[in-house]
N, C-alpha and C positions, 0 to 999 in steps of 0.2 A: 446467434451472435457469438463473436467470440472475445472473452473477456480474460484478462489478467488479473491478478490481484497482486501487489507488491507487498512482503514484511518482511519487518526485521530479526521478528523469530521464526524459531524452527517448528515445520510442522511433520507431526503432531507433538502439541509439547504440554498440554493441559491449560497451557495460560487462558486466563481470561477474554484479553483481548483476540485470541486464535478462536477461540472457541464462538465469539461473537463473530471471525469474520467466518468461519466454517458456516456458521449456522446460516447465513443469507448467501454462501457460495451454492450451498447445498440446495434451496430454493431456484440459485438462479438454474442450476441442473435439470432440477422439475420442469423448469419453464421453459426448455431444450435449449440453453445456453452451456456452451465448451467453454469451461473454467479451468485456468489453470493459475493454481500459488506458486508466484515465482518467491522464495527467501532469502537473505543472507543470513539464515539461522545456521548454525553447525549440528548437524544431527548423525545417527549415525545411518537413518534412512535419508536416501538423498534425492529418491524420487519414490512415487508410489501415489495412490488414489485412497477417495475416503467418500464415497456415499458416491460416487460420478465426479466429485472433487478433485481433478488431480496436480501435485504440488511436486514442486523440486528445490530441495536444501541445499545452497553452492556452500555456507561452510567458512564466507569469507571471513578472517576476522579486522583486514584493516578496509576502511569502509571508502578508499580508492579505487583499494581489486572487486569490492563488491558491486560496485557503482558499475564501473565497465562492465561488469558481468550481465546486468541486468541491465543497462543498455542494450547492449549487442544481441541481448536472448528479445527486448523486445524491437528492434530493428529487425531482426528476423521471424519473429513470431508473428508482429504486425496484429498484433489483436484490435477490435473494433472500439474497445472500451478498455480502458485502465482502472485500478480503483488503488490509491497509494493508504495505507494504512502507517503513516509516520507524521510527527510534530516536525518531524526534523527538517529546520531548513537545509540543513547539509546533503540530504535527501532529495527533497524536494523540488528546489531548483535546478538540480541536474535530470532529473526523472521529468520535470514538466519541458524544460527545453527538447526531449531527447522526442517524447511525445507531441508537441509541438512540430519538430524537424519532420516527423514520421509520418503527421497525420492525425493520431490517437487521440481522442478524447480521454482528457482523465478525468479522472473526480476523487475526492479525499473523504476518507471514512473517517466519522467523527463519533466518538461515545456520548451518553448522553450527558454529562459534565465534560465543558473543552478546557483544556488544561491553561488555557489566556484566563480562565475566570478564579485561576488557582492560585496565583500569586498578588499579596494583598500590598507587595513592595512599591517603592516607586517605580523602579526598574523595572520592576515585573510588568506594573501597569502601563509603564509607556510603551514598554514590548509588544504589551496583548494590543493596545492600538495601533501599532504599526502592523501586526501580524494580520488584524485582523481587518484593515485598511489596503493593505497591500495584497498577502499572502492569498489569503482566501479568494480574493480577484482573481487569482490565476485559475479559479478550478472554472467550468459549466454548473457545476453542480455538485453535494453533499451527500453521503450515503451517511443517513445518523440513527442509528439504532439502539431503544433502551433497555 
């Protein structure tokens, strides 16, 4: 199968959250799945592989040019599966329509604390209901690893 994975940082970058999606990319490799991390992180490696892993950093910083970028890489890439690793509706709903238009099954990698349970505000709260009313309906499925 061939799968994507979308983030907004650059890999390798130590972060935490990279480090969580390397570690189940690297699984999916074992399991003879073609991974590739698409990022809009700015790094100063821009492509290169990590255990069968392999990633490409475009580097965008405004998150329009990044958008099209990672559109168009997966209109052409065409992977079986998506895995989007952002909160961001700004994200989101351009990556699930693009995926939608194309084909692509996505799914949203989730940590084991979702950040809807983080905010104790009113706002916050009505948000994380809409989010998770609405948003979440979009995926098949949750990649949550703790």
């Amino acid at each position: 199968m061939i799968i994507a994975i979308i983030n907004t940082l650059p890999i390798p970058s130590g972060n935490a959250s990279v480090n969580r999606l390397l570690s189940y990319a690297k699984e999916l490799v074992v399991l003879g799945n073609d991974v590739t991390v698409i990022s809009s992180g700015n790094s100063e490696e821009k492509e290169g592989a990590i255990d069968g892993v392999k990633y490409r950093n475009y580097g965008y910083k405004g998150l329009i040019k990044a958008l099209l970028v990672i559109m168009r890489t997966l209109k052409k890439y065409k992977p079986d599966v998506t895995i989007l690793v952002s909160n961001s509706l700004l994200l989101i709903y351009p990556i699930w329509f693009t995926c939608k238009f194309c084909g692509i099954k996505l799914l949203q990698e989730k940590s084991e604390y979702p950040f809807v349970l983080q905010n104790k505000s009113f706002i916050g709260r009505l948000f994380a209901k809409m989010y998770v009313n609405t948003t979440y309906k979009r995926f098949p499925g949750l990649i949550v690893q703790t």
